[in-house]
N, C-alpha and C positions, 0 to 999 in steps of 0.2 A: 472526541477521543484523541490520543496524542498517535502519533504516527512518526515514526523511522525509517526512511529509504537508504539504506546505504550500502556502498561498494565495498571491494578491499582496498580501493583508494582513498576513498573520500566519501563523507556525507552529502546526499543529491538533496535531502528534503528533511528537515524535522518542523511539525507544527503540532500545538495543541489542542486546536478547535478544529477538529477536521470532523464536516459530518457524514462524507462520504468517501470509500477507496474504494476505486474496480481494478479488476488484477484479470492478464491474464493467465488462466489457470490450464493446467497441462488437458483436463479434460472439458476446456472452453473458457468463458470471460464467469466471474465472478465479482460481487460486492460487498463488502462489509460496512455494515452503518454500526451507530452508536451501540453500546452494551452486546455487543454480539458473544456470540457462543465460545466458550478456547475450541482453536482450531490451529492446525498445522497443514499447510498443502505446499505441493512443489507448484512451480511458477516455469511455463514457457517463453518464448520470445514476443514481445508486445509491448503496448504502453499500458501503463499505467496512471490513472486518472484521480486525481485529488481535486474534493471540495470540500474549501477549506471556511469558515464561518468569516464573512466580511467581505469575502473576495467576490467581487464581478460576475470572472470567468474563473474557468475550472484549470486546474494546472495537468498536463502532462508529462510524464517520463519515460523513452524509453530502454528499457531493459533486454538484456539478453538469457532472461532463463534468471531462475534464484529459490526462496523459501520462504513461506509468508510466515509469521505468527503472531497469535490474536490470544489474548490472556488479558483479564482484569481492565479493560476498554483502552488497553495501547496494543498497538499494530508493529509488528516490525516488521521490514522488507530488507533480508539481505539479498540481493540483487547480483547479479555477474555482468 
């Protein structure tokens, strides 16, 4: 799935082959894997965890609070 993390700054993360994101979510940690459902949720303060297809290790980000959305198997993270 393709995935967007990004600030009002700047872009932290964009990848295509992502088969995993954990988020944390205002009411606990959550994950989204491939083909997932459209959803919208608010984002509390935490990391954020991407695994991306290729890579080792898993990458981390973190964030201070944001809004996830999930539509047609891309993810966006606008983040604060």
């Amino acid at each position: 799935m393709k995935v967007e993390i990004i600030t009002p700054d700047l872009t932290i993360f964009t990848g295509d082959n992502v088969t995993l994101i954990q988020l944390p979510g205002i009411d606990g940690s959550f994950e989204v894997l491939n083909n997932h459902a459209p959803l919208i949720s608010v984002l509390q303060k935490g990391k954020v965890k991407v695994i991306n297809t290729g890579e080792k290790e898993p990458l981390f980000f973190d964030i201070n609070g944001g809004v996830i959305e999930v539509v047609n198997n891309k993810v966006l993270v606008l983040a604060e």
